[in-house]
N, C-alpha and C positions, 0 to 999 in steps of 0.2 A: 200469446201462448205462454204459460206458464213453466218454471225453472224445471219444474219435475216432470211435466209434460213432453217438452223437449229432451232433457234425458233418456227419456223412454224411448220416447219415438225412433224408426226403423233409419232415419235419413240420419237422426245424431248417431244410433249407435254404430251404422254402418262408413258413414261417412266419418265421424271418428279415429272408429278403427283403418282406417286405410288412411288415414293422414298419420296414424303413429308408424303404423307398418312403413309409410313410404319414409318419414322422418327417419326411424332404426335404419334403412337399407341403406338411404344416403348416409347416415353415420356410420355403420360398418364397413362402404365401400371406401370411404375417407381414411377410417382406420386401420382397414385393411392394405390400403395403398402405402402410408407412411410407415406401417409395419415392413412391409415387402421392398419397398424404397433403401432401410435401413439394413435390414438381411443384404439384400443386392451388394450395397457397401461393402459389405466386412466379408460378405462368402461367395460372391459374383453369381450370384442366381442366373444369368446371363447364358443361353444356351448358343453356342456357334452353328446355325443349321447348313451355313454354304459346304458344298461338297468336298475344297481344298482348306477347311480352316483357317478362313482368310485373317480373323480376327483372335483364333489361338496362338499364343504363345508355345512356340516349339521347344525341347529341353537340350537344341545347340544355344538358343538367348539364356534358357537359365547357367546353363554351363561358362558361357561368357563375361556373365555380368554376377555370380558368384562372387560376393565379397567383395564388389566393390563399396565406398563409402563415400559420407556426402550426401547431403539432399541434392538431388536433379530435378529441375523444373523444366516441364516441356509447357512452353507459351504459345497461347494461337493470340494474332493479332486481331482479331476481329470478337466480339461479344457473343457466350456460348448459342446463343439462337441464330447468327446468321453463322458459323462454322458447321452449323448441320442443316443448313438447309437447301444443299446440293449435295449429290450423290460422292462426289468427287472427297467431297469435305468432311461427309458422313462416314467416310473408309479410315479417314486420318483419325479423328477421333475419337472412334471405334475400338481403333488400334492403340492410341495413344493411354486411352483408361488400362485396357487392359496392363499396359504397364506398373500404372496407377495401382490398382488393384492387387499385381503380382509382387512388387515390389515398394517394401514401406522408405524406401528412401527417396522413391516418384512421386511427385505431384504437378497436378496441374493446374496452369491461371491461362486466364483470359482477359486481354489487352484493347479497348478499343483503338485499335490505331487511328481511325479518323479524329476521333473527339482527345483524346490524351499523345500527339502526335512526341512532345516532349519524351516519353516513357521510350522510347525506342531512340532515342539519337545515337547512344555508347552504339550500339549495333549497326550501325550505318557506314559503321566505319570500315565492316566486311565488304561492304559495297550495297547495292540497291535494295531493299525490301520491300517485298510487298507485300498486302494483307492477309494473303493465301500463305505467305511463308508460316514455316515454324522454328522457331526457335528452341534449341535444348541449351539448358544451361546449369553449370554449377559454381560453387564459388573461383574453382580456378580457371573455368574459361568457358566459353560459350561456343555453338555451331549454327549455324543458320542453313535450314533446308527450304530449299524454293520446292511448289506443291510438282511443279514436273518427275522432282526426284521419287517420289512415292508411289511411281506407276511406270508399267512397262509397255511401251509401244513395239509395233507392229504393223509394217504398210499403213503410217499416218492413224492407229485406230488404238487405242488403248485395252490391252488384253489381261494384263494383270496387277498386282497388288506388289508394291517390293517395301512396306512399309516398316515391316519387323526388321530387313538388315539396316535401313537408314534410322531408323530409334535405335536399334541397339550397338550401331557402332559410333552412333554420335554419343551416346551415354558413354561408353570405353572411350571415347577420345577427351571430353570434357571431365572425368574422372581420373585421367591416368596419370597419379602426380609427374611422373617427366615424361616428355611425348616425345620419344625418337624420332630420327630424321632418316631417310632415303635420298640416298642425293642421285640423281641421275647427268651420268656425265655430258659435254656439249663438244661443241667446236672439234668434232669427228666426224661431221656426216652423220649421228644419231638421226634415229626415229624416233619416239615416246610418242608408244600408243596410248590414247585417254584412258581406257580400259586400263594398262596397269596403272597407271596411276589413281584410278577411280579404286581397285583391290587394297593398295597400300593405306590410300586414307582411309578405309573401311577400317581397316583394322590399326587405328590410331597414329598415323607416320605423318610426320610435318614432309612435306615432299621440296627438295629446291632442286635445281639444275645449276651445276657449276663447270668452268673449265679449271680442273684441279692444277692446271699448272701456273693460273693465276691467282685464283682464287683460294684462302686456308677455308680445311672442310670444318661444318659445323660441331664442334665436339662431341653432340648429341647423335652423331652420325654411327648408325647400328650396318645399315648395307651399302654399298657403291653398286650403283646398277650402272651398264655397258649396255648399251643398245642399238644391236646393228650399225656399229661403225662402219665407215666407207675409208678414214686415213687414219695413219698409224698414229700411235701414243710416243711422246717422246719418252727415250732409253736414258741408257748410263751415261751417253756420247752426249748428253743434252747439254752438260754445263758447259761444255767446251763452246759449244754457239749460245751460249749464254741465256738457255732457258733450265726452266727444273725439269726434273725427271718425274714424269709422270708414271712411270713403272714401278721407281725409288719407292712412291708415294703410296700404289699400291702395296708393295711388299710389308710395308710398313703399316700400313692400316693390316693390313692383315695379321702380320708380327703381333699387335695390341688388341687380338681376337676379332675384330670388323669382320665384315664379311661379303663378299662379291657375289653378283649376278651378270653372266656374260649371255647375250642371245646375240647368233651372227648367223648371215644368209650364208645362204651355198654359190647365190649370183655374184655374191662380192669377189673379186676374184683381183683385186687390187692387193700392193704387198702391205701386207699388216706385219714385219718380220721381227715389232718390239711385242705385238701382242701375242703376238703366237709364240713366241719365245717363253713368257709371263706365262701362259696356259700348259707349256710344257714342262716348264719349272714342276707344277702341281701335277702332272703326269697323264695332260689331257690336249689333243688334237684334234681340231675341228678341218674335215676335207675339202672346203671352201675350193667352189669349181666343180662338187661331185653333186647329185639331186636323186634324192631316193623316188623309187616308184613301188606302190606295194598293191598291186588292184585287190590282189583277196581280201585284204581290208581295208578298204579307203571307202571313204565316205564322200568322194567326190568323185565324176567320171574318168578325169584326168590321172587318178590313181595316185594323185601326188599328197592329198591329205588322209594319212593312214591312221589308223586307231593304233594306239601302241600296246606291248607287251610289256608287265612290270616286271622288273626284275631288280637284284640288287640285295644285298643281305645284313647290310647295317646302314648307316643314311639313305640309302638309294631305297630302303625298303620305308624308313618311315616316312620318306617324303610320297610315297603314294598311300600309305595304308589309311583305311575309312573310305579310301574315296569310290563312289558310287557309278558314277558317271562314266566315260570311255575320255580318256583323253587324247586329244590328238595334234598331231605334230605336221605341219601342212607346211612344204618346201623346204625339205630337211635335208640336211647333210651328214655325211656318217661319221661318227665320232669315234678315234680311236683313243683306247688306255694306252698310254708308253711304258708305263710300270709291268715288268713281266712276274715278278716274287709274288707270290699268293700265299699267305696264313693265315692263323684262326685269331681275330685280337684277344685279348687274353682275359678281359671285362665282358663281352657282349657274346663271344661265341660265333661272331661272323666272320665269314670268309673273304676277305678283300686282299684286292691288291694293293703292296707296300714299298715303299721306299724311303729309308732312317723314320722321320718323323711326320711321313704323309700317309697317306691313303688314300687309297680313289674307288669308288664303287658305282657302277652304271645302277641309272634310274628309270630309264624307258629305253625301247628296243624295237626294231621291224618281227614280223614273222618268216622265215624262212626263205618263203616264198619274192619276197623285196628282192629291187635289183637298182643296183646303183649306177647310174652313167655318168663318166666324165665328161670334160668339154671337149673330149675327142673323141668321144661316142663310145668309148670301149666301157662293156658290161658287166660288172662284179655280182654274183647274187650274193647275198643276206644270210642270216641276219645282222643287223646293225646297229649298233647303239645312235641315240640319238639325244641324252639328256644323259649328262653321268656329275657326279657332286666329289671333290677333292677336299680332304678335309686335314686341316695340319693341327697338331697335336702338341702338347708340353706340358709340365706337371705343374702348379699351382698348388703349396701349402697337400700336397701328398693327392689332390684332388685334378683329375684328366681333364685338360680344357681345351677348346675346340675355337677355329674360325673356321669356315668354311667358302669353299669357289665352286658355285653350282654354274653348267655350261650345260647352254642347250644349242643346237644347231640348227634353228630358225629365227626368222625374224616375225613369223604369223605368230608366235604362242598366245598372244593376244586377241586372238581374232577368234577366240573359242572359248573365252571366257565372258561371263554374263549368261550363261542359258543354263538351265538346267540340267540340259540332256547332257552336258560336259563334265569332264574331271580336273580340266585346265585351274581352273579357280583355283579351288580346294587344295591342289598342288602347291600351288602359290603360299597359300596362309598355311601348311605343313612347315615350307619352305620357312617363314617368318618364325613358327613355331620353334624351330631347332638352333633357329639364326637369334633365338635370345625373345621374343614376342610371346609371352605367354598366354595374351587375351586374345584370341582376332573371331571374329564373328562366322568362320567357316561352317559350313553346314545349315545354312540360313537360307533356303531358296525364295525366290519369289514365286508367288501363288496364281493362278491361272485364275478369270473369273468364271463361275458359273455360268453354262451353259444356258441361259433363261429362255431361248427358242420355242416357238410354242409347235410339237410337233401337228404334222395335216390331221389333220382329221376326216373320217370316211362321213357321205352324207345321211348316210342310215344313222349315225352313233349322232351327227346331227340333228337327224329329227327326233331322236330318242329324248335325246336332251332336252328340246326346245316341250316336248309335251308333259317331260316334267318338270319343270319350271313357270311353261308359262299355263298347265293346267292342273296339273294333278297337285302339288305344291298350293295354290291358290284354293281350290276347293275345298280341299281338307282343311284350311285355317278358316274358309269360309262356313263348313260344317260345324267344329268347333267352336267357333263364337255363335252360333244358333244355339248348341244345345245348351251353351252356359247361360245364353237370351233366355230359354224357355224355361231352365232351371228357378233362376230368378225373380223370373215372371210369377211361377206359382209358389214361391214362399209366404 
């Protein structure tokens, strides 16, 4: 066949034509991709469709992480194809870009830990890693999260997403050039629930446990947490038996603006006669032996864990203000003010009670209805404070400076933090907030997942279905490829 024949002819020009046609489509879908790949980078084309915004970034992380500085590198041990190819792995980063994305000081690498085993040794020294872990890091210190922490279980079953508070407070810890301590005291019959301490580190606190009467506290030390002690602190009388005064010690961290958290039961009913002395000083009494019962608001049958009323008009007010949630106070004791002088401070406008250079302001309260029984059964109604904060005062260069002793009158306050439906948390990081903490990640919930259930389906909508699908659907594609045949055919 001849050059010009073949041009002519219906098989070149047709066949031709639908090899440039297919050519251009493959090449505009190429260019279309690397266009939209590009965009995606710089403007997150990226749509969140799950129904709690698993993978948005909330404006508590932007509000947190607000000027901090530094490149942060969050690392996954494993190469970016196998970190997404479980679901579990897919959540983290999902999440972890978004960061990326949000913030120009985020970026992210990817680590083969099997084949480059070297690259990770400095990090070992946290203790074990594994390939699931993540690592966030900056130049002044690093955090290592195992994949458990990223997800909130439920009766053995994974329910939600808690990825945004564990990136964004390991970004605030690894960023904050000096990292304050919490020391949580010992060798009193303490408890230390994991929960507060799991809050503290959220919001950047190197956490130790000391017994302050042997031990000097860390300089970096911002609070002394008390927790459900069972025996007393040594007093003044200490040195005479030849130990230090652990009360001395308190007064004195406080003196130098520090700042206390006291939580004590109402079953302890052992003599604490240096700690309670220390808590009256600041013009607060815990009824240790008394147990409140409040049933019109409790959230348990027992009536013993009540939802509180806020009250309180200067610290007692901003330690609850934003919070969402119901906080509650479960095997409490009623707290009294010993301060009886009431005036208006002369800066804020609130009304507290005073004595020379303190103040004490309740924080949480029963409703009316509470009644409190001693160990001798005898019945007080309510209301009753149950969380109140003592704040001592001095002037500094013409400027009002504050340490403060927040006392609450349980030892569960703990046992209510971690869930969303709670205000306990948020309490807490207030708490940090006023006590000198200006970063902590509060208002960061974790996210429930979508409900992916496929609901029943009735058998009529069933066979509706099935006939369009597997008839009416096929016919009509089968009619349209005949008519485009017959078209064809008589050109």
């Amino acid at each position: 066949m001849k050059i010009k024949q073949l041009l002519n002819s219906r098989k070149f020009k047709y066949g031709s034509v639908a090899v440039v046609f297919s050519a251009l489509f493959i090449l505009v879908v190429i260019v279309a991709n690397l266009i939209f790949t590009a965009l995606d980078e710089k403007f997150n084309l990226k749509y969140d469709m799950t129904d709690q915004g698993v993978f948005t970034l909330t404006d508590a992380t932007r509000d947190a992480l607000e000027g901090t500085e530094g490149e942060v590198i969050i690392k996954f041990l494993q190469p970016i194809d196998k970190v997404g190819s479980d679901d579990l792995g897919k959540y983290i980063k999902e999440c972890a870009e978004s960061y990326a994305r949000e913030f120009d000081n985020v970026r992210i690498e990817y680590i083969d830990m099997g084949r480059y085993p070297a690259q990770i040794n400095k990090y070992r020294e946290s203790g074990a890693i594994l390939s699931t872990s993540v690592i966030v890091e900056s130049s002044l210190r690093y955090k290592v999260i195992p994949i458990e922490n990223f997800f909130v279980a439920s009766q053995n079953m994974i329910v939600g997403f808690n990825g945004e508070m564990r990136f964004t407070s390991a970004i605030l810890q690894v960023t904050n050039p000096v990292q304050p301590v919490v020391t949580f005291t010992k060798n009193h019959g303490e408890t230390v629930a994991p929960t507060m301490v799991e809050v503290f580190t959220n919001a950047g606190y190197i956490v130790e446990q000391k017994d302050i009467s042997r031990e000097p506290l860390n300089p970096e030390t911002k609070i002394i947490v008390i927790s459900n002690p069972t025996t007393d602190f040594f007093g003044l009388n200490a040195a005479k038996e030849g130990n230090v005064s652990e009360i001395e010690i308190l007064n004195e961290f406080m003196n130098n603006f520090g700042h206390v958290m006291v939580f004590m039961s109402p079953d302890n009913i052992s003599s604490l006669t240096e700690l309670d002395e220390f808590l009256a000083l600041y013009g607060i009494k815990v009824n240790r032996g008394s147990k409140i019962k409040d049933m019109g608001a409790a959230v348990s049958s027992d009536g013993y864990a009540a939802v509180s009323e806020y009250t309180g008009q200067m610290f007692g007010k901003s330690l609850h203000k934003d919070i969402k949630g119901r906080t509650v106070m479960y095997n409490a004791a009623p707290i009294d003010i010993l301060f009886t002088d009431r005036e208006t401070d002369e800066e804020t406008g609130a009304f507290v009670y005073k004595y020379d250079n303190i103040y004490v302001d309740p924080v949480l309260a029963t409703t009316g209805q509470a009644v409190s029984a001693d160990q001798n059964g005898n019945e007080i109604k309510g209301p009753f404070y149950t969380m109140a904060i003592s704040s001592k005062f001095r002037y500094e260069d013409n400027i009002k400076k504050y340490s403060h002793l927040l006392v609450a009158s349980t030892d569960y306050f703990s046992n209510f933090i971690g869930s969303n439906s709670y205000g306990n948390e948020k309490l807490l990081y207030n708490a940090m907030n006023i006590m000198g903490q200006e970063k902590t990640p509060d208002g960061i919930e974790y996210k429930l997942f979508d409900n992916t259930t496929l609901e029943k389906i009735s058998q009529s909508a069933v066979s509706a279905w099935s006939w369009v699908l597997i008839c009416i659907i096929p016919l009509l594609v089968s009619f349209a490829g005949v008519a485009v045949w017959l078209v064809r055919r008589h050109r």
